[in-house]
N, C-alpha and C positions, 0 to 999 in steps of 0.2 A: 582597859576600856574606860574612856574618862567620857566625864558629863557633867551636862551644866543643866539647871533650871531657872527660868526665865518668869518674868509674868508682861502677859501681854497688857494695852491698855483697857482690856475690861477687867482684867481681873483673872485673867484666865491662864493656866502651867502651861508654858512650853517647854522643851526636851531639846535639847542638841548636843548632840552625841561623836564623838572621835569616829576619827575619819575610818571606813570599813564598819564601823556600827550603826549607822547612821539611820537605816531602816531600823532598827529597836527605838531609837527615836523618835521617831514618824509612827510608829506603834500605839505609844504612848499619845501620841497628839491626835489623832485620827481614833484610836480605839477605847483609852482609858478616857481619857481627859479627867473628868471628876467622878468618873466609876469608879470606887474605890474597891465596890464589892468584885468587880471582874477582877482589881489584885488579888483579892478574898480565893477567890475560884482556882486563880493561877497556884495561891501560893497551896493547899488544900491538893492539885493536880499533882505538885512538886512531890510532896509526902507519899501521894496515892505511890507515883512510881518508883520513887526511890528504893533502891534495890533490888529493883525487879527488872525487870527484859521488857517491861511495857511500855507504851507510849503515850501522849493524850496528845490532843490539839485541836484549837477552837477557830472556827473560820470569823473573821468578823468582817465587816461591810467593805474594808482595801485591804487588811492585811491578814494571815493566818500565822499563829502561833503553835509551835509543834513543841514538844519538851522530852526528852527522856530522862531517866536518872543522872545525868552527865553534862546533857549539854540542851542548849537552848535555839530555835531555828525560827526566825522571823523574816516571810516570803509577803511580796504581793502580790494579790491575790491575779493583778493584770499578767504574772508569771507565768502563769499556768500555759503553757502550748506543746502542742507535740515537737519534733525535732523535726522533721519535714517541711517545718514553716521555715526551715532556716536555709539559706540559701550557702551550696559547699565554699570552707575556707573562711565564713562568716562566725562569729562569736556573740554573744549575745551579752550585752555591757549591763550587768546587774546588781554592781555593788551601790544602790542605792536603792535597789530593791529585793535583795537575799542577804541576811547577815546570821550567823553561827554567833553563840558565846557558851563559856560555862555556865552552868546551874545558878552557882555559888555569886559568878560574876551579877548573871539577871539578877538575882534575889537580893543584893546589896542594892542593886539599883530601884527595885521596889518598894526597897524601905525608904532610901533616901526621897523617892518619888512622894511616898506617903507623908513621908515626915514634912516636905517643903509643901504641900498641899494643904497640912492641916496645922500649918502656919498662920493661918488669916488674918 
């Protein structure tokens, strides 16, 4: 999973993320931006589950964050429909809006997040 951080011209992180990741990117830009503390929450969620069979996840205002010991799942939230809505033979084109990673992979990516943010 590669990435790159960015600053826009106010001043402000952007996130762009390898291709199939792209929604963890859009995560970060929509959700964190200079919330450090919601990394705070994440990384605290990480621990919670680790080892265990449990889960957490946090909906935020576009996108939701699902975690378990393992692996990482960042959805938008515009995802959410029954299957019925789907007309048969039709597929529904979501890789800019579902992305999977490891733990290990997200948590590299929140530090490096952190670390370029408190750059200033």
């Amino acid at each position: 999973m590669e990435y790159e951080f960015l600053r826009d011209v106010t001043g402000g992180v952007k996130v762009r993320m390898s291709m199939g990741h792209e929604v963890v990117g859009h995560w970060f830009n929509e959700e964190v931006k200079d919330n450090l503390s919601l990394l705070d929450e994440v990384e605290q969620a990480v621990r919670t589950v680790k080892g265990s069979e449990r889960s957490w996840q946090r909906t935020g205002h576009e996108y939701t964050l699902w975690l378990d010991g393992e692996e990482v799942m960042v959805r938008a939230n515009q995802l959410e429909f029954s299957g019925d809505e789907m007309e048969d033979g039709m597929n529904y084109y979501d890789e800019e809006s579902l992305s999977l990673c490891g733990v290990e992979d997200f948590l590299q990516v929140v530090a490096a997040y952190r670390e370029f943010v408190q750059q200033r």
